[in-house]
C-alpha positions, 0 to 999 in steps of 0.5 A: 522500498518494495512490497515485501514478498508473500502479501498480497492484495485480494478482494473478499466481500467488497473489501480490499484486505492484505493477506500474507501467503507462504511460510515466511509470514506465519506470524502476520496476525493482523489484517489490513483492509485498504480503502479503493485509492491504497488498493490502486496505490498497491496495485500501481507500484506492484514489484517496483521499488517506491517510496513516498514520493512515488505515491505523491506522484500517482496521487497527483497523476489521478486525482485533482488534488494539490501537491501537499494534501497528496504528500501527506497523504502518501506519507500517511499511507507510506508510514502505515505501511511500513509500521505493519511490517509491509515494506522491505 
């Protein structure tokens, strides 16, 4: 999956908040605030094509954490995603 086209991640008042850009978002009324390790995760897979595991691997590539709290997590985060209509 990849980050669907027309969000983008910006920061506003110390804050990292998904905004949808561009007519083909004009529905999206939710606003979804990311903690600093779901900001570095947006930013780190960028356009490319990921999917949980690839979090897992990121996670696992920064921070000292066992490979089944960073599964779950990206899980987690990857789910998240997806629910919000994020992912395409």
């Amino acid at each position: 999956m990849k980050i669907r086209k027309g969000f983008v991640l910006r920061e506003m008042c110390g804050e990292h908040i998904v905004s949808a850009e561009g007519i083909d978002n004009f529905d999206f009324n939710k606003v979804i605030s990311l903690n600093d390790t779901a900001a570095w995760l947006w930013d780190a897979v960028g356009d490319s094509d990921f999917n949980a595991d690839t979090l897992t691997e990121l996670l696992l590539s920064r921070y000292e954490v066992d490979r089944q709290t960073a599964a779950a997590d990206a899980a987690a985060l990857f789910g998240k995603w997806q629910d919000a209509g994020l992912l395409e």
